[in-house]
ROSE-4610 file (N, C-alpha, C; in Angstrom, 1 decimal, always signed):
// ROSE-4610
residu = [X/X/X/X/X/X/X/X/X/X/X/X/X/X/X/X/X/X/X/X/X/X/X/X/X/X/X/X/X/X/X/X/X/X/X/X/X/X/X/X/X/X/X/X/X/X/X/X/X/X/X/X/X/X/X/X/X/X/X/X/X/X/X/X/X/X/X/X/X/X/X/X/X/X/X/X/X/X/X/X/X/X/X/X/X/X/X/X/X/X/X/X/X/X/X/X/X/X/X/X/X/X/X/X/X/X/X/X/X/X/X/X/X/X/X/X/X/X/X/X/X/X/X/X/X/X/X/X/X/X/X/X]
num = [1/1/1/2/2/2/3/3/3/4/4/4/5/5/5/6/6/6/7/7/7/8/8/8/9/9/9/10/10/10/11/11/11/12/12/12/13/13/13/14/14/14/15/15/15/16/16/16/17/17/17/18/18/18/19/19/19/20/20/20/21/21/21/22/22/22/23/23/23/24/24/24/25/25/25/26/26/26/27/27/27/28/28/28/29/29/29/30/30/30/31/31/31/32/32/32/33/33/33/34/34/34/35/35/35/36/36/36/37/37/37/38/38/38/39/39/39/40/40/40/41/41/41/42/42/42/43/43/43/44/44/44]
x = [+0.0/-0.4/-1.9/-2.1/-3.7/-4.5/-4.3/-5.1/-5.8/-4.2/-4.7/-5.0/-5.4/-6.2/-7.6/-7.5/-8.9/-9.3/-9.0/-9.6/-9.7/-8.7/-9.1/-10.7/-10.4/-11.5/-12.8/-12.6/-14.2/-14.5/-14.0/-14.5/-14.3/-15.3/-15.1/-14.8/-15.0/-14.7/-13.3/-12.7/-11.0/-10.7/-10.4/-9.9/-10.2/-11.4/-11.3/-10.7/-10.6/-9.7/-8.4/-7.6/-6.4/-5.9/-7.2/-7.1/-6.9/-7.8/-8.0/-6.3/-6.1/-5.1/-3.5/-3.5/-2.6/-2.9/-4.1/-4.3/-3.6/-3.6/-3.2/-1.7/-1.3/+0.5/+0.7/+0.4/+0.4/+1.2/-0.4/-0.3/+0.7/+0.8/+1.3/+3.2/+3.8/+4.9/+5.1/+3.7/+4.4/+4.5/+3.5/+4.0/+5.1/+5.5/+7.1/+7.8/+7.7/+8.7/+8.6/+7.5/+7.4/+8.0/+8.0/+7.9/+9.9/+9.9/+12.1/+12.2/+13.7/+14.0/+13.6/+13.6/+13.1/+14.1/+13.6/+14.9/+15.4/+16.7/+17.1/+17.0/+16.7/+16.6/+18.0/+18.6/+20.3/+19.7/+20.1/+20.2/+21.1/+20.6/+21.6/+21.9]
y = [-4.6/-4.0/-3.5/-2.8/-1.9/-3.3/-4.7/-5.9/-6.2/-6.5/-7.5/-6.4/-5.1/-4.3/-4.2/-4.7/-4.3/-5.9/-6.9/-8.3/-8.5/-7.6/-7.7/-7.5/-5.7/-5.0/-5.7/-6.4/-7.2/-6.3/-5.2/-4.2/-4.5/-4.9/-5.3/-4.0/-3.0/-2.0/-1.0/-1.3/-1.2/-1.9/-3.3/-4.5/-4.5/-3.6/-3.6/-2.3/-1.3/-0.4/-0.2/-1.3/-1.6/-2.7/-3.4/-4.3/-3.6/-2.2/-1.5/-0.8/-0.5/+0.6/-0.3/-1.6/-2.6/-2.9/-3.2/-3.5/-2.3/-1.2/+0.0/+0.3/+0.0/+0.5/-1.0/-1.9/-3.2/-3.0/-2.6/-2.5/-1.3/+0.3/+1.2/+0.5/-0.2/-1.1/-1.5/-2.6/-3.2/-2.8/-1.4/-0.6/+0.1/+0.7/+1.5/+0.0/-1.6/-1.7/-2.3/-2.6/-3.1/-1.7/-0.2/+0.7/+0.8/+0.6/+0.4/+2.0/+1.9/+3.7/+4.2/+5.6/+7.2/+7.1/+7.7/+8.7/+9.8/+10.1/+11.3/+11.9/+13.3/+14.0/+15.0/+15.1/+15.6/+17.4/+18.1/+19.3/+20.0/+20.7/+21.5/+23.0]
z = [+12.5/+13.7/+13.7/+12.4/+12.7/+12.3/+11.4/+11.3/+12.7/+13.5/+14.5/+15.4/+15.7/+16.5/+15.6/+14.4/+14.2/+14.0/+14.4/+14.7/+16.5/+17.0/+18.4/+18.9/+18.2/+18.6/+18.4/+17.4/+16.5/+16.0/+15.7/+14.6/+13.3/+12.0/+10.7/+9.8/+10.1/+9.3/+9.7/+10.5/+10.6/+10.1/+10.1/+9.2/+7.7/+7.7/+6.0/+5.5/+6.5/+5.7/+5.7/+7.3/+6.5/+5.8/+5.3/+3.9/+2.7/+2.8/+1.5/+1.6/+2.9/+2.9/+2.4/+2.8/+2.0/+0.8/+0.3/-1.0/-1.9/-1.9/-2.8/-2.3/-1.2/-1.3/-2.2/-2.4/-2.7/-4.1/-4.5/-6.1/-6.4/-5.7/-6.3/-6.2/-5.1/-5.3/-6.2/-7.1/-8.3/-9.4/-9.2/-10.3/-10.7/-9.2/-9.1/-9.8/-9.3/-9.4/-11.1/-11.4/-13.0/-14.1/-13.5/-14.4/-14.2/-13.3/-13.1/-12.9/-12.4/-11.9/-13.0/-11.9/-12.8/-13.6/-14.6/-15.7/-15.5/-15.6/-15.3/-16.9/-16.5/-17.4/-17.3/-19.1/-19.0/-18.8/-18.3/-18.2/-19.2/-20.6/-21.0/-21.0]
């Protein structure tokens, strides 16, 4: 949605910050998912 309002607009600098703003949930995803669930820690 914010892409194609910022290719409507012809504004180049919306389009690049929700390129930046996808680029980083991007990567922090493949890290959650390369790192696998949390650990529980045992309570004693």
């Amino acid at each position: 949605m914010i892409i194609i309002a910022g290719v409507a607009g012809g504004r180049r600098d919306g389009l690049t910050a929700a390129l930046v703003i996808f680029g980083a949930y991007s990567v922090a995803f493949v890290i959650r998912v390369i790192s696998g669930p949390p650990r529980r820690r045992v309570v004693q």
